[in-house]
ChimeraX commands (.cxc) that place a marker at each C-alpha (Angstrom):
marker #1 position -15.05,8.10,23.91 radius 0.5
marker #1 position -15.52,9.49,20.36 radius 0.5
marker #1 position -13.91,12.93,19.22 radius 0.5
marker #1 position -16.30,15.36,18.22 radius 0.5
marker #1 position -16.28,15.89,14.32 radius 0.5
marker #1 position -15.09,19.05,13.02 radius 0.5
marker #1 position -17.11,21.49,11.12 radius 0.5
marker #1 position -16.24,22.76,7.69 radius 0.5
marker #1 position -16.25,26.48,9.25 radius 0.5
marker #1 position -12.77,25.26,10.97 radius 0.5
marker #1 position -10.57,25.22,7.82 radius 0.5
marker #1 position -9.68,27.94,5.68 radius 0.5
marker #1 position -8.45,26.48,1.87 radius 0.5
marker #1 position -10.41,24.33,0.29 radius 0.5
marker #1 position -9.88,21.73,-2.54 radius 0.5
marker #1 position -12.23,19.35,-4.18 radius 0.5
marker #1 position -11.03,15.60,-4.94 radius 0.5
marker #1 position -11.43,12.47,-6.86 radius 0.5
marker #1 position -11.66,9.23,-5.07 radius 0.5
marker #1 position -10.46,6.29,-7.25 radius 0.5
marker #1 position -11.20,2.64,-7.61 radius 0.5
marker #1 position -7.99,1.29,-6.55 radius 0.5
marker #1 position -8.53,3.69,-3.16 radius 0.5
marker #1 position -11.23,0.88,-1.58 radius 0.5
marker #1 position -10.08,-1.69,0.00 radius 0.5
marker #1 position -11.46,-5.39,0.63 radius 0.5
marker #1 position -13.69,-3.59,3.21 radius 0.5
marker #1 position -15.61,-1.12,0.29 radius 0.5
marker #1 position -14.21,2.16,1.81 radius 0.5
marker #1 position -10.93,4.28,1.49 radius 0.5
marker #1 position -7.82,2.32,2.95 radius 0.5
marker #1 position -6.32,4.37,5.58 radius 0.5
marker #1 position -3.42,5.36,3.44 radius 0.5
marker #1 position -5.01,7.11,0.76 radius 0.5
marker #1 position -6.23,9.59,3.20 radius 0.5
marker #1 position -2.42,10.49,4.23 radius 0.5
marker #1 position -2.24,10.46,0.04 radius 0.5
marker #1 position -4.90,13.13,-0.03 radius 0.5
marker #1 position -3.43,15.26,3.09 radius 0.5
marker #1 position 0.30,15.18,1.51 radius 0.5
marker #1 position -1.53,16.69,-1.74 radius 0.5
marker #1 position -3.73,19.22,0.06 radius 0.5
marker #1 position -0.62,20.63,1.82 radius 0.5
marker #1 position 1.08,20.74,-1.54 radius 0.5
marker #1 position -1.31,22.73,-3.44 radius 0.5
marker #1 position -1.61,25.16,-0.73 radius 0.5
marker #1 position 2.42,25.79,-0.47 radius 0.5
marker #1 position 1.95,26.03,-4.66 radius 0.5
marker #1 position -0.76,28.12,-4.52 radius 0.5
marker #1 position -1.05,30.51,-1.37 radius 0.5
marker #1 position 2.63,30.35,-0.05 radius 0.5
marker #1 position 4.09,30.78,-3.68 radius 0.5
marker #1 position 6.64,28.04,-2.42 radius 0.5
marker #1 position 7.60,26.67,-6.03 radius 0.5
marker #1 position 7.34,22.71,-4.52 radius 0.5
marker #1 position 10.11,21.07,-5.56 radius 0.5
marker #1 position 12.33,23.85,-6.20 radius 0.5
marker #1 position 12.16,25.72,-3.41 radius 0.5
marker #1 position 15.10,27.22,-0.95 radius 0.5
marker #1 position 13.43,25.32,1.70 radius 0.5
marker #1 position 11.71,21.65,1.83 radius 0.5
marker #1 position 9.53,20.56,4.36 radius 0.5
marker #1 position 9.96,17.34,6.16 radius 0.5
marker #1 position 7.05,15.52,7.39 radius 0.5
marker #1 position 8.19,14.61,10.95 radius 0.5
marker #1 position 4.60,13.51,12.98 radius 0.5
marker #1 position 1.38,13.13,11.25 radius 0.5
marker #1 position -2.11,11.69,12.79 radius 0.5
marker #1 position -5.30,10.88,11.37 radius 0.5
marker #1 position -8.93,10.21,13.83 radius 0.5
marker #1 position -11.64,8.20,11.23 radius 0.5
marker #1 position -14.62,9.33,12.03 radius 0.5
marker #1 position -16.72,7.80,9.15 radius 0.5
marker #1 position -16.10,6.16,5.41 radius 0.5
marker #1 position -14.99,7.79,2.10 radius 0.5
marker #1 position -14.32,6.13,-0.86 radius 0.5
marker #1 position -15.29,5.56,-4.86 radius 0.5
marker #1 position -17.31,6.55,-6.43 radius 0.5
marker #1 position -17.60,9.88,-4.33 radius 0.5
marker #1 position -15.52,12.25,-4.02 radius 0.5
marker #1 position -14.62,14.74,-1.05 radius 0.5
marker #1 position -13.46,17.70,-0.28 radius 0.5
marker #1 position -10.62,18.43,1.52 radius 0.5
marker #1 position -9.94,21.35,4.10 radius 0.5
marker #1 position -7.08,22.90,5.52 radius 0.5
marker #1 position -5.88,24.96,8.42 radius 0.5
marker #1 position -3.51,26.00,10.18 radius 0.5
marker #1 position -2.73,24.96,13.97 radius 0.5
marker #1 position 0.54,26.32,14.48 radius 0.5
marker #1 position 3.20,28.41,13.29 radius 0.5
marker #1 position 6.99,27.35,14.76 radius 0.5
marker #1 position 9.98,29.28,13.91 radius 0.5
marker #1 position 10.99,26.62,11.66 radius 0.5
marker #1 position 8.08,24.11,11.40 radius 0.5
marker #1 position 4.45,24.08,10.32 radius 0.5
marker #1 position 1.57,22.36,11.70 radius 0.5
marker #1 position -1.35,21.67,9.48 radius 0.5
marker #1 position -5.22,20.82,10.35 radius 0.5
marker #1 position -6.92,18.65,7.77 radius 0.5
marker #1 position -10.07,17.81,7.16 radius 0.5
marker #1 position -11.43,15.11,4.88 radius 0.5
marker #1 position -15.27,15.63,4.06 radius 0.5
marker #1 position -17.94,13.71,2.02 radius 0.5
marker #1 position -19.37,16.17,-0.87 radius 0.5
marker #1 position -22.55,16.85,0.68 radius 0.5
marker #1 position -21.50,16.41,4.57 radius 0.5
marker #1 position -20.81,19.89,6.95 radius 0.5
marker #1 position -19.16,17.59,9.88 radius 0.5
marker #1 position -15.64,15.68,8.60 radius 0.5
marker #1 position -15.50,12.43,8.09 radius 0.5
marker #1 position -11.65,12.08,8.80 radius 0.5
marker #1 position -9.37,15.01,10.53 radius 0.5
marker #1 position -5.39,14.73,10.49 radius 0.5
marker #1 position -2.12,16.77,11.51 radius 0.5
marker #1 position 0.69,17.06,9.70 radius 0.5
marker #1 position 3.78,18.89,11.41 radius 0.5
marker #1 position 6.51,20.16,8.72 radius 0.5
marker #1 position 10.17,20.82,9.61 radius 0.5
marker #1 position 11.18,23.50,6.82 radius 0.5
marker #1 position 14.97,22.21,6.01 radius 0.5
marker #1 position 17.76,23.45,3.63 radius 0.5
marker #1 position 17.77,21.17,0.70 radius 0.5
marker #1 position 21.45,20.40,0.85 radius 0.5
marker #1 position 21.97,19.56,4.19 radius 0.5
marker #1 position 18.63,18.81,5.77 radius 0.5
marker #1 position 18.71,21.14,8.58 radius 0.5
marker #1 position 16.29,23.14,10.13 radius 0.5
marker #1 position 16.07,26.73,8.63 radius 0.5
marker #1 position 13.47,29.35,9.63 radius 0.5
marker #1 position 10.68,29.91,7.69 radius 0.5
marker #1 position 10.73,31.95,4.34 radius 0.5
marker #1 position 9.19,35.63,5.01 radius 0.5
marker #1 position 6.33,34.63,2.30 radius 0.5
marker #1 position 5.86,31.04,3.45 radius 0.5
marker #1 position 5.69,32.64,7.39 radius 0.5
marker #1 position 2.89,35.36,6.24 radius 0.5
marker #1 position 0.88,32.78,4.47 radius 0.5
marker #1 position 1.14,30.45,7.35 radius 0.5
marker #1 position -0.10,33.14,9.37 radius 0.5
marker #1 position -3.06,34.22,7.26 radius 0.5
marker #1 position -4.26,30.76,7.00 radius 0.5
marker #1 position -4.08,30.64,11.06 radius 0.5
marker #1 position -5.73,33.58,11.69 radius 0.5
marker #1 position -8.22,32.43,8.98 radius 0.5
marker #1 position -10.31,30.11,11.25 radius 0.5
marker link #1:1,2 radius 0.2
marker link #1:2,3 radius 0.2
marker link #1:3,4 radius 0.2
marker link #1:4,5 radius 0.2
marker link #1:5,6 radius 0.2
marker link #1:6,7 radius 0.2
marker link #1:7,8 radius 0.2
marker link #1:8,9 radius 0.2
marker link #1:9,10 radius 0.2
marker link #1:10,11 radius 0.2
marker link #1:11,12 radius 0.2
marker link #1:12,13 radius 0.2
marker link #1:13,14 radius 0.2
marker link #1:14,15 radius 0.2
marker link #1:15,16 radius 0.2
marker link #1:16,17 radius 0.2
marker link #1:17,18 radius 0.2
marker link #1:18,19 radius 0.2
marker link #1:19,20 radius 0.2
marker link #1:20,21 radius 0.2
marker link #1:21,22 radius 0.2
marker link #1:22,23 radius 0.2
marker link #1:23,24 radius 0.2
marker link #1:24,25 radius 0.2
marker link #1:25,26 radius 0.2
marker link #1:26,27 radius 0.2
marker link #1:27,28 radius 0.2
marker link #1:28,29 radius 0.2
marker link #1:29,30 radius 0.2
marker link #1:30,31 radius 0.2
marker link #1:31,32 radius 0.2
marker link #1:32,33 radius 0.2
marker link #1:33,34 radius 0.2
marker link #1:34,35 radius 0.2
marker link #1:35,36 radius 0.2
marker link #1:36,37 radius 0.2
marker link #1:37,38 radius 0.2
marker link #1:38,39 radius 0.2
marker link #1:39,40 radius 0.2
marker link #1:40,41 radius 0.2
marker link #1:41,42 radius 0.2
marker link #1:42,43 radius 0.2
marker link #1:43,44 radius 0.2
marker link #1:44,45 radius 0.2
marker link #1:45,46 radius 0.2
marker link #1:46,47 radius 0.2
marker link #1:47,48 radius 0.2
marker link #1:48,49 radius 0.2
marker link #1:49,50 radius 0.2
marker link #1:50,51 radius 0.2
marker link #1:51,52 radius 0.2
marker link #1:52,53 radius 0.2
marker link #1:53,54 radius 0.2
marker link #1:54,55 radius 0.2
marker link #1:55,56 radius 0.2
marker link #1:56,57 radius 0.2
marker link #1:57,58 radius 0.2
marker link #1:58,59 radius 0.2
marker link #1:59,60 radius 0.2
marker link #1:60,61 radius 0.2
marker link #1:61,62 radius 0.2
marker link #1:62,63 radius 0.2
marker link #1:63,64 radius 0.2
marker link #1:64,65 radius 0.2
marker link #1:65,66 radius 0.2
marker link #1:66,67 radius 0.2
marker link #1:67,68 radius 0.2
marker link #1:68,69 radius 0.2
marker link #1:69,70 radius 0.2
marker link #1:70,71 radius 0.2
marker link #1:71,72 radius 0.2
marker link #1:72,73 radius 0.2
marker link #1:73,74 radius 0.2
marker link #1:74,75 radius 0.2
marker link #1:75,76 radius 0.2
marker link #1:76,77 radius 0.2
marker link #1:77,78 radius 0.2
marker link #1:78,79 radius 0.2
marker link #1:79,80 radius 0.2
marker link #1:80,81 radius 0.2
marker link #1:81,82 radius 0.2
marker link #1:82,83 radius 0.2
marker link #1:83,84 radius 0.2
marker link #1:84,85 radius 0.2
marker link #1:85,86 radius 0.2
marker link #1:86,87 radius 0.2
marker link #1:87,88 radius 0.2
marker link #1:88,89 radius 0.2
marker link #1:89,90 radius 0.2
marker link #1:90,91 radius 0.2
marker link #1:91,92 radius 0.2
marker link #1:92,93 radius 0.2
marker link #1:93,94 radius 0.2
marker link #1:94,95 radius 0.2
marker link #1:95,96 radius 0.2
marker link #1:96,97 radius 0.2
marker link #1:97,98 radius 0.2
marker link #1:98,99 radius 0.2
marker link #1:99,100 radius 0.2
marker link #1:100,101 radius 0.2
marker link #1:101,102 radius 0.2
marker link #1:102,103 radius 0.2
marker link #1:103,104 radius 0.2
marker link #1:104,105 radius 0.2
marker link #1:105,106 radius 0.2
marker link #1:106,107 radius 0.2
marker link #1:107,108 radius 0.2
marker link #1:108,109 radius 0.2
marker link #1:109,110 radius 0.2
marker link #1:110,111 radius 0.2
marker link #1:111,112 radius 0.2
marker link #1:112,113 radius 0.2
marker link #1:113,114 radius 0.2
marker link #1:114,115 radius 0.2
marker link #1:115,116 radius 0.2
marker link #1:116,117 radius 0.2
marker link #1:117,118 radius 0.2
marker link #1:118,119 radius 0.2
marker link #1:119,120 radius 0.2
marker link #1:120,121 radius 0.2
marker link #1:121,122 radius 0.2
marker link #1:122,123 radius 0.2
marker link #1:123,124 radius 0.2
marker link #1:124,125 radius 0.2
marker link #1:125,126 radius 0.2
marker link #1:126,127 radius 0.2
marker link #1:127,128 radius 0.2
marker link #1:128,129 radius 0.2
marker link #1:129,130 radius 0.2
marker link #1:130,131 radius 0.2
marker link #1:131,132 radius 0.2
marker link #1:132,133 radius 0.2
marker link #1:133,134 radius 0.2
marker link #1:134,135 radius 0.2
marker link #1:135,136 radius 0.2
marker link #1:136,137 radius 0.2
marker link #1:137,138 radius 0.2
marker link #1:138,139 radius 0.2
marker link #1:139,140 radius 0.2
marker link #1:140,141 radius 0.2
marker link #1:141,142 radius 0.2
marker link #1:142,143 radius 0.2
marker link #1:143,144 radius 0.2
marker link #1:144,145 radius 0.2
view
């Protein structure tokens, strides 16, 4: 049975994107990877931007430990898309993000993932809790949608 499509009104940050050539595949639409390219980036310019997490020199990293992705319905060059993001859950010391993957001119998304962060210390890779900053903009973005 198909999942129903998410509305734009469910994410919170927004980012326009270019598609590329070399993101088709023999099929003429994105190749499933790309879209994990575009939710890695997404989640990236939000810690930059709203979380003031200075990606890659921050005192924490996150870890991408479980990701997921339902396809809904084709993206790829020449169009663009724009790319939403919210937040599903707040952990002591993880992150779980909502994405959603939209063609320029389309309200329902063509492609929604997860992406669950574990927030380490650099040096040794274990679990730290989250930054007061990165914790309040995590929380903002949640109660956003």
């Amino acid at each position: 049975m198909p999942k129903d499509r998410a509305p734009r009104a469910n994410y919170a940050y927004f980012r326009e994107m270019t598609t590329r050539w070399r993101d088709n595949d023999v099929y003429g639409h994105m190749n499933n990877v790309v879209y994990y390219e575009f939710f890695d980036a997404l989640v990236n310019l939000w810690l930059i931007e709203e979380a003031a997490l200075p990606v890659p020199e921050a005192e924490v990293i996150g870890l991408v430990v479980e990701t997921g992705c339902v396809y809904h319905a084709s993206l790829g060059w020449p169009r663009g898309l724009v790319a939403g993001l919210g937040m599903e859950r707040v952990g002591s010391s993880s992150l779980t993000f909502r994405i959603g993957l939209f063609a320029p001119d389309e309200d329902l998304a063509a492609a929604e993932g997860r992406f669950t962060h574990v927030y380490v210390d650099p040096a040794t890779r274990r679990p730290v809790p989250l930054p007061d900053g990165l914790r309040a903009a995590a929380e903002a973005l949640r109660a956003a949608v």
